[in-house]
C-alpha positions as CSV (number, residue, x, y, z in Angstrom):
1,X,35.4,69.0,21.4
2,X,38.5,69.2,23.5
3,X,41.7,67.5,23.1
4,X,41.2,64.3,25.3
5,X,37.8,63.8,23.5
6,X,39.4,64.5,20.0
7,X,42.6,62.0,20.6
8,X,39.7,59.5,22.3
9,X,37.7,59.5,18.8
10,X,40.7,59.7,16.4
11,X,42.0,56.3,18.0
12,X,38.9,54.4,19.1
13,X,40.2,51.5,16.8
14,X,43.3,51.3,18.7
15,X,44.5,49.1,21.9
16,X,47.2,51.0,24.0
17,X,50.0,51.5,24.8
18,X,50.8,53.8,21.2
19,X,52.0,57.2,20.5
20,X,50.3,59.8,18.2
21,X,51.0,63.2,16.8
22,X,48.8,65.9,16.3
23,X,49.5,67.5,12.6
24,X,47.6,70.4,13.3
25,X,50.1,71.6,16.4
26,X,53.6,70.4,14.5
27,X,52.8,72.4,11.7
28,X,51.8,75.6,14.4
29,X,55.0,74.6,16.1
30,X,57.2,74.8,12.5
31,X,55.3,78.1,11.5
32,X,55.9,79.8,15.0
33,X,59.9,78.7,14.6
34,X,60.2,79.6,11.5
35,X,59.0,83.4,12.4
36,X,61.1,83.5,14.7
37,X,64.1,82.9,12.6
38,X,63.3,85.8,10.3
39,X,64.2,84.4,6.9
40,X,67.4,82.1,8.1
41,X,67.0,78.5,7.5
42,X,66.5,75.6,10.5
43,X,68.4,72.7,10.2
44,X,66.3,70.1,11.4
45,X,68.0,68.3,14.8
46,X,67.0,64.5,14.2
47,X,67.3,63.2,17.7
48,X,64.2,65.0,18.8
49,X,62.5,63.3,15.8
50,X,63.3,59.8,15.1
51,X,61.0,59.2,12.4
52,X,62.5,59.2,8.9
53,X,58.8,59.9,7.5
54,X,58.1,62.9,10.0
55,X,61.5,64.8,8.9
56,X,60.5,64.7,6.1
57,X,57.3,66.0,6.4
58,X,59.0,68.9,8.3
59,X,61.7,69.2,5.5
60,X,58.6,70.0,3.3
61,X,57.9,73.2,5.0
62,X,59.0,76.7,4.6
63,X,62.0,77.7,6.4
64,X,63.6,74.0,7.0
65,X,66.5,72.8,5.5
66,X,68.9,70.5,6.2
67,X,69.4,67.9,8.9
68,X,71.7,67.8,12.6
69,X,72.5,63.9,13.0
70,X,73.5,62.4,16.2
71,X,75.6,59.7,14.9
72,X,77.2,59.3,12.1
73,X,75.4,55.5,11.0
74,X,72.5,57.0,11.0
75,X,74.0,59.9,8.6
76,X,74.7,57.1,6.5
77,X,71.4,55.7,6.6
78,X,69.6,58.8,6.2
79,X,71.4,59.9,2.7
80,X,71.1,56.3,1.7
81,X,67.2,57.0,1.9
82,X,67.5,59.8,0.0
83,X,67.8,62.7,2.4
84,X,70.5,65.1,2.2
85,X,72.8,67.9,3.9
86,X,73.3,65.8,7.1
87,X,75.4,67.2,10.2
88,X,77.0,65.0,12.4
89,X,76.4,66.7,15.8
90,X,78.8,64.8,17.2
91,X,82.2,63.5,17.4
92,X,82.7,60.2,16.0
93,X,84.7,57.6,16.8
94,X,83.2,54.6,14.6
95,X,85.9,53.5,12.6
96,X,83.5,51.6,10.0
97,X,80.9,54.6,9.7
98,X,84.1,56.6,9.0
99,X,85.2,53.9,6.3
100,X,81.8,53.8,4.8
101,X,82.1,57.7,4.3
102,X,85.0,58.4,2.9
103,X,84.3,55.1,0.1
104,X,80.9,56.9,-1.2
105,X,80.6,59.5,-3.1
106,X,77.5,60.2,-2.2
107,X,77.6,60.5,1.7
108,X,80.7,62.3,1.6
109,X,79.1,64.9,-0.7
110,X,75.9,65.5,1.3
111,X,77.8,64.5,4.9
112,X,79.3,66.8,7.3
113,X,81.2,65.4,10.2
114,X,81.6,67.4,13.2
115,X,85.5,67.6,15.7
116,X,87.1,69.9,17.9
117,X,90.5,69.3,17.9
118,X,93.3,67.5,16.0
119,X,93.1,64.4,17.9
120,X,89.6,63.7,15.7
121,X,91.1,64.7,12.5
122,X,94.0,62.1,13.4
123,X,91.3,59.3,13.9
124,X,89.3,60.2,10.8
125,X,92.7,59.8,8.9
126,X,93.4,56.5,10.9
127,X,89.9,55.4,10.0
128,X,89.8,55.9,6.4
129,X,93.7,55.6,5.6
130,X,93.0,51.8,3.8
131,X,89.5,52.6,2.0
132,X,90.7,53.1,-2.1
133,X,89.7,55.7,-4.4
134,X,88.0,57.8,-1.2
135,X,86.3,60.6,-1.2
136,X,86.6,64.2,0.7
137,X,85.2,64.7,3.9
138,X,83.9,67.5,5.2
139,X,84.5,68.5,8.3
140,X,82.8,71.2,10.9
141,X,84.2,72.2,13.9
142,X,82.5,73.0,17.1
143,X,83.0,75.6,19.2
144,X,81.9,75.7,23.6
145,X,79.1,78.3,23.8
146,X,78.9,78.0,27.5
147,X,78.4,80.9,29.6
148,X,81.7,81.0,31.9
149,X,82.0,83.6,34.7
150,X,83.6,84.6,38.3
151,X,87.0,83.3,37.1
152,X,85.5,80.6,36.0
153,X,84.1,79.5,39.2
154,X,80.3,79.8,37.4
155,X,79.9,77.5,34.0
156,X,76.2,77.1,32.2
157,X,76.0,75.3,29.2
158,X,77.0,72.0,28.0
159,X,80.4,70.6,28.3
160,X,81.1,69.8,24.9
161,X,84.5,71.2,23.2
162,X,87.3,72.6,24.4
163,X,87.6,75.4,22.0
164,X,86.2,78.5,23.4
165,X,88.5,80.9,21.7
166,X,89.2,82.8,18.4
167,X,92.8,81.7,18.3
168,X,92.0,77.9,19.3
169,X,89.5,77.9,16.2
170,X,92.2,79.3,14.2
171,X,94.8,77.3,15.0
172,X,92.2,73.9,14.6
173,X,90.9,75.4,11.1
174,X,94.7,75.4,10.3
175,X,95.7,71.8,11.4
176,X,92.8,70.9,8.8
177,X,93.3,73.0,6.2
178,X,96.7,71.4,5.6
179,X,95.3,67.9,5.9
180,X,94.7,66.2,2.6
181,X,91.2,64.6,1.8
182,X,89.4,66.6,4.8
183,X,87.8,70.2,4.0
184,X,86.3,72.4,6.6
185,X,83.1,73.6,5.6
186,X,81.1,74.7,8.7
187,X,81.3,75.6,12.4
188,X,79.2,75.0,15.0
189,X,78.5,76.2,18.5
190,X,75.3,75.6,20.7
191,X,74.3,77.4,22.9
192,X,72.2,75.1,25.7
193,X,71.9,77.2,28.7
194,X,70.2,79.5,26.5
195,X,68.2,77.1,23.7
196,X,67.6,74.6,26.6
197,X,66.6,76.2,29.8
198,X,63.5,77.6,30.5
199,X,63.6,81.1,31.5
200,X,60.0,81.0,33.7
201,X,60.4,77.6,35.9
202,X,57.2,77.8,38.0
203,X,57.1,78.7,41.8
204,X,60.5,79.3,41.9
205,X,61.4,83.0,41.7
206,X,64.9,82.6,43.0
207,X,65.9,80.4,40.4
208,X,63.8,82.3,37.6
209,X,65.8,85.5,38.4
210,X,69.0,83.5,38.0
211,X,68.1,82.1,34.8
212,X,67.7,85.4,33.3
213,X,70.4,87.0,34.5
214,X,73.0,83.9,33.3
215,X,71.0,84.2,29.9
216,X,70.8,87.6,29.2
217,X,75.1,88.1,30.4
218,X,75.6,84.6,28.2
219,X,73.8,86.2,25.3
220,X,76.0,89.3,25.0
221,X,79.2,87.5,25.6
222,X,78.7,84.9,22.8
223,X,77.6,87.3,20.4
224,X,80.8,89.1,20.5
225,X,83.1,85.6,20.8
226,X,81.0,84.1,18.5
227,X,81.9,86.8,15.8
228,X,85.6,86.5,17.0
229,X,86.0,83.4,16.0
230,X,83.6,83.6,12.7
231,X,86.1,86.1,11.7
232,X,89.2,84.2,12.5
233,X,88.2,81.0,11.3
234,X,87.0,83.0,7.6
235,X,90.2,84.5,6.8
236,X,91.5,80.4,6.5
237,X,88.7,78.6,5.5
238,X,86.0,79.5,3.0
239,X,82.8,78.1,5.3
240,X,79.6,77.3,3.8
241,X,77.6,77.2,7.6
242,X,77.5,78.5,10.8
243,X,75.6,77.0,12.6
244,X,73.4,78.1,16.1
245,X,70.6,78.4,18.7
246,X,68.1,75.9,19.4
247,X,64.4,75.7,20.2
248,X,64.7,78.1,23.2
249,X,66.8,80.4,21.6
250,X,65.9,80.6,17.9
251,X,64.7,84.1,18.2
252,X,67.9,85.9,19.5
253,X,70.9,83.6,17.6
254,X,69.1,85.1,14.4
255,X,69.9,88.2,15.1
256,X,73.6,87.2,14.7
257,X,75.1,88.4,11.6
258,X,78.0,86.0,12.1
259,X,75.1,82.7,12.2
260,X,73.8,81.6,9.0
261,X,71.9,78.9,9.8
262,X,69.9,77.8,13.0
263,X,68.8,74.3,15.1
264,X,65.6,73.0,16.1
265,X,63.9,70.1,16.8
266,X,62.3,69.8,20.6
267,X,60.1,72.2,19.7
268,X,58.2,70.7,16.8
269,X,57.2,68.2,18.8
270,X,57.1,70.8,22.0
271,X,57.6,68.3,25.5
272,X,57.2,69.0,28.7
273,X,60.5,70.6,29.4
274,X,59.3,72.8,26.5
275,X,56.8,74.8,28.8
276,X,58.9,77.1,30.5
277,X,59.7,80.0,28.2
278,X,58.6,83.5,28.1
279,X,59.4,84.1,24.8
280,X,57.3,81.4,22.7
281,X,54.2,79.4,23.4
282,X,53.8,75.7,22.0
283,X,51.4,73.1,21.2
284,X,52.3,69.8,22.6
285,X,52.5,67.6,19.4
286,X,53.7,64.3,20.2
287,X,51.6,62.2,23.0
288,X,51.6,58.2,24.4
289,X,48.1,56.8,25.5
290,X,48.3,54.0,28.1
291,X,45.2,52.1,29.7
292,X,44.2,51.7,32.5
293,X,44.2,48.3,34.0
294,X,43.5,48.5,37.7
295,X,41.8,50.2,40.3
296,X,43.6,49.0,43.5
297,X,42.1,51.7,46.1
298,X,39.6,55.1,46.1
299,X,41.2,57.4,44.0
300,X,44.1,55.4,42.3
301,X,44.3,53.8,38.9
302,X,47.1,52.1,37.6
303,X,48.3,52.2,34.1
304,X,50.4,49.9,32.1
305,X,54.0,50.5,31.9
306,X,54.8,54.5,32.0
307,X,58.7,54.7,32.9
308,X,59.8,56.4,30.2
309,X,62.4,58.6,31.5
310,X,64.2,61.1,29.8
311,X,67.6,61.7,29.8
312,X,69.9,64.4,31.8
313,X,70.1,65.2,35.6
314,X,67.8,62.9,37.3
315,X,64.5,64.8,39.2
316,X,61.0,64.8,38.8
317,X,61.2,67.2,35.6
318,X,62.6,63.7,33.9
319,X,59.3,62.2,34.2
320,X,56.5,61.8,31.4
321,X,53.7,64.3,32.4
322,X,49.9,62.3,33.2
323,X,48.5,65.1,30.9
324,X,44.6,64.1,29.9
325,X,42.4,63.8,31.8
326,X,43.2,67.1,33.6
327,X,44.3,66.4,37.3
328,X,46.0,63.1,37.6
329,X,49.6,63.0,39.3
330,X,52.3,60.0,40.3
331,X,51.8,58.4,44.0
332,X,54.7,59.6,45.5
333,X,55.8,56.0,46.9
334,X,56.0,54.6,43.2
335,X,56.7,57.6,40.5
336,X,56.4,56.3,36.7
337,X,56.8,52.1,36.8
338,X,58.6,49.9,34.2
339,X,55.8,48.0,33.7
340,X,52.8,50.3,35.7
341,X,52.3,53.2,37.2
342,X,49.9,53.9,39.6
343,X,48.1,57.6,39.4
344,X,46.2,59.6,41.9
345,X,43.9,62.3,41.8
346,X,40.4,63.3,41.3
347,X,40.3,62.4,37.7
348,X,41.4,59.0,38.8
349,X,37.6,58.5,40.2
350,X,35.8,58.9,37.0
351,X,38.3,56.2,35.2
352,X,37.4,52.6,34.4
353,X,39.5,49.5,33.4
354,X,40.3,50.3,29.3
355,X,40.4,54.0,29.5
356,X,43.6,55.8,28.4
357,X,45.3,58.1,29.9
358,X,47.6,60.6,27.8
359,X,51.3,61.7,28.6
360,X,53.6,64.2,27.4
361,X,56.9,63.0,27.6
362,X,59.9,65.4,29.5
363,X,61.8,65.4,26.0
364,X,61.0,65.0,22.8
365,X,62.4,62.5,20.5
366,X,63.6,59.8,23.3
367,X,59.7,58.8,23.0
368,X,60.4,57.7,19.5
369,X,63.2,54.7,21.0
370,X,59.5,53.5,23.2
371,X,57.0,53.1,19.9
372,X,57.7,51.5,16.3
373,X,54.9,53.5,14.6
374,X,53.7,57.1,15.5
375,X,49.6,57.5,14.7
376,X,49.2,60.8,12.8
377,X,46.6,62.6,13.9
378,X,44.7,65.1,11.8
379,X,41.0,67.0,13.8
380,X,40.2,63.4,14.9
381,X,41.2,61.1,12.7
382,X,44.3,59.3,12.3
383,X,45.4,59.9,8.6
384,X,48.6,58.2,8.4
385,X,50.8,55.2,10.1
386,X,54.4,56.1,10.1
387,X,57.3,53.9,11.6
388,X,60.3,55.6,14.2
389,X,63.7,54.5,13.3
390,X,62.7,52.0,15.8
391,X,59.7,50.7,13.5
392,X,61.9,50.8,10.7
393,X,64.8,48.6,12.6
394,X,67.5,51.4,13.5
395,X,68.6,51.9,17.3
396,X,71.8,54.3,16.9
397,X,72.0,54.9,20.6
């Protein structure tokens, strides 16, 4: 039985538009991640997740620990359930998450909150400065991974702090260190033109060769800064974490003795943008099944809704991917629609009014904001019913 037949039988009982995701390829996904990071633990990024049930499925398995927020209200919401070791990705500026914190013991214990310089540790003390009887908070700082180059004519990587330097770190870690009620426990630097860029883009040998070269030149120089600033940052704070790598780049950030601990969450769920790597292979997990409501012309179906478009530099990677049946593609006047999507192809002859058609979406958790439940699929039956943060009432972005 293939995969379109197996997702067909495993939700017969269901109307589209829903989302599903196949058991069997997360937990391939988890095991193949978690040889690659040789014995170091993987926090689990949230964002590409958005289901409080499905972390903690994967927080059940061998080699997770921990979780990487992307705001700090959901941090809160997250312990409150009874999850713990939450990372803030991200700076904050919420002055009433911020309160919240720093009054419960709880969250500020298990809570890590994330800056990069001393105008954030002045707001966090502006936020809390009225809350009574409050609690530490830990803070982490991060540090720019990006790949910089040519005098700094040629940047890759996300623009995220301005701390690139040993000294810089120091001098931050320092400017905390003296400030009472915060404690710096962790550091943090990501490195996305490594963890997030596909290093085998297909039918385009130009760029491929470009990709390598930044990644393999990126690599060496962070290893080296990275420990720079492990070092410096050590001799004033006693960290618990450093944190690094991503999906893409799980295998080679392990090999840092300076990293402790690594981040992942794209690939458990393994989208689209996913494909593109030479050095792992996933299963696409998480799915969406739409139906097909018209036939307007020989060779075209439309499909209910489909516009789900993931985030980042706009272009036709963005878009969800027509995945089963085999050979379907986006009519070039019209792309993915807000409310349909016409699809051509020669699958599109052997469709009739009522049939679904799968998609893989570009990203991976941004599916999560479409659906309030996520079908688990086990061979081909649906096992279990889980809500999204979505399902469950949460939009934190």
């Amino acid at each position: 039985m293939d995969d379109r037949q197996r997702y067909d039988r495993a939700t017969a009982h269901l109307d589209p538009p829903f989302a599903v995701l196949d058991l069997a390829a997360l937990r391939a996904n988890a095991a193949d991640m978690a040889r690659r990071a040789r014995g170091k633990p993987i926090r689990v990024a949230s964002k590409s997740i958005r289901s409080r049930p499905v972390l903690e499925r994967v927080l059940a398995l061998d080699g997770f620990a921990g979780i990487m927020a992307f705001t700090l209200p959901e941090a809160l919401w997250l312990v409150s359930t009874g999850l713990r070791d939450v990372l803030v990705a991200y700076p904050t500026a919420d002055r009433t998450a911020l309160a919240a914190l720093a009054a419960d013991a709880r969250a500020a214990q298990e809570i890590t909150v994330m800056v990069d310089r001393s105008e954030h540790l002045d707001f966090i003390e502006s936020a809390v400065a009225d809350v009574h009887n409050r609690h530490e908070i830990r803070i982490c700082l991060d540090i720019d991974a990006g790949y910089v180059a040519l005098g700094g004519k040629f940047r890759a990587g996300a623009l995220r702090s301005p701390i690139r330097e040993a000294d810089q770190a120091a001098d931050l870690a320092a400017d905390t260190a003296k400030r009472p009620g915060l404690r710096l426990v962790g550091l943090m630097a990501y490195e996305a033109q490594i963890a997030g860029v596909g290093d085998n883009p297909p039918g385009r040998p130009a760029l491929t060769h470009v990709i390598r070269w930044m990644q393999t030149r990126s690599r060496h120089e962070l290893v080296m800064r990275r420990g720079r600033i492990v070092q410096a940052v050590r001799q004033i704070s006693d960290l618990e974490f450093v944190n690094g790598g991503g999906t893409g780049s799980i295998g080679t950030t392990t090999r840092e003795k300076a990293v402790t601990e690594l981040a992942a969450g794209s690939g458990f769920f393994h989208p689209r943008l996913f494909d593109f790597y030479r050095g792992f292979t996933g299963h696409p997990a998480a799915l969406f099944a739409l139906p097909v409501v018209r036939r307007p012309a020989p060779g075209v179906v439309t499909v209910l809704g489909g516009g789900y478009v993931a985030s980042g530099a706009p272009g036709p990677d963005r878009l969800p991917q027509p995945y089963l049946p085999c050979g379907l593609r986006y009519h070039p006047d019209e792309g993915a629609g807000e409310v349909q999507t016409p699809l051509t192809g020669q699958a599109a002859e052997d469709l009739r009014l009522g049939d679904r058609v799968w998609f893989r979406h570009a990203k991976a958790g941004e599916l999560s904001e479409r659906f309030a439940t996520l079908h688990l699929i086990d061979g081909d039956v649906v096992v279990d019913e889980v809500p999204t943060y979505r399902g469950e009432g949460r939009t934190f972005l």
